[in-house]
N, C-alpha and C positions, 0 to 999 in steps of 0.2 A: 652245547651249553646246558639244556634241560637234563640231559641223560647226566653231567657230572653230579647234577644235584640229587639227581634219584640214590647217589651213594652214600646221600646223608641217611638215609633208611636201609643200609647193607640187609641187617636182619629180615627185613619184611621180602626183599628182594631174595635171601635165600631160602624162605620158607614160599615166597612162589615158586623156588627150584626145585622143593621137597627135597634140597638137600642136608644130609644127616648133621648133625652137630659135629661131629668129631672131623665130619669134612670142611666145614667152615673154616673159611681164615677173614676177617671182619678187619683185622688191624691191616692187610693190604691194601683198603679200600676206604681208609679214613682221611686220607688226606682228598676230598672229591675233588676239591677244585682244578686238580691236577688229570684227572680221569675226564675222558672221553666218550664221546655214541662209541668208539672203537672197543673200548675196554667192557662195556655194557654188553655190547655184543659178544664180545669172545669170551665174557660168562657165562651168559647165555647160553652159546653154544657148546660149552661145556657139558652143559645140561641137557643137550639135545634139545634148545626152543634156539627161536631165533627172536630176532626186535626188530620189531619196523616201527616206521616214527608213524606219525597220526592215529588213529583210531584203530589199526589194529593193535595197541602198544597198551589199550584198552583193560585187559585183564591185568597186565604186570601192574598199573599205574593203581586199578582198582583195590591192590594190594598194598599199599604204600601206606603209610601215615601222613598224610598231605601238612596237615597240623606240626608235626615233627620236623618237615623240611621246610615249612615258611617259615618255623621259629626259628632256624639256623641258616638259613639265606637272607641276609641285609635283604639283597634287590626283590625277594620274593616276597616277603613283607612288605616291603614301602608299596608296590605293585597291590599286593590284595588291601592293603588299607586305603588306597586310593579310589578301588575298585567299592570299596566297601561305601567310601564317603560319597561316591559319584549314585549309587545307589540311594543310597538316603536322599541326596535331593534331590534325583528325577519322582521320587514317591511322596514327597512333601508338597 
């Protein structure tokens, strides 16, 4: 589920690949919701990286627009606003 949403940031994800402009294709990977950890991985490995989930997944994720992906995930929004509000009032 997490890795479909990493494809609302295709771009950032191909500049972790250092791959060239003229080899992008951005429009295969716009539909995320439909993409997979599978699909994640076999671009990846296009690239010669691989993806593992948890904390090694570190560097790719550190690459992303985090802001860019909760603004176009409903459930990742709702998720960090709550996070947000829960925050405020453990500090009040």
């Amino acid at each position: 589920m997490i890795e479909s949403l990493f494809f609302i940031d295709i771009d950032n994800i191909y500049k972790y690949l250092r791959t060239p402009k003229k080899h992008r294709s951005a429009a295969k990977y716009r539909n995320f919701r439909k993409l997979t950890y599978r699909d994640l991985s076999n671009l990846l490995e296009k690239y010669r990286k691989q993806y593992y989930k948890g904390h090694r997944c570190e560097p790719l994720v550190k690459q992303l627009n985090l802001d860019l992906i909760v603004g176009k995930a409903a459930e990742l929004e709702l998720l960090v606003s709550n996070i947000r509000k829960r925050h405020i009032e453990l500090n009040l």
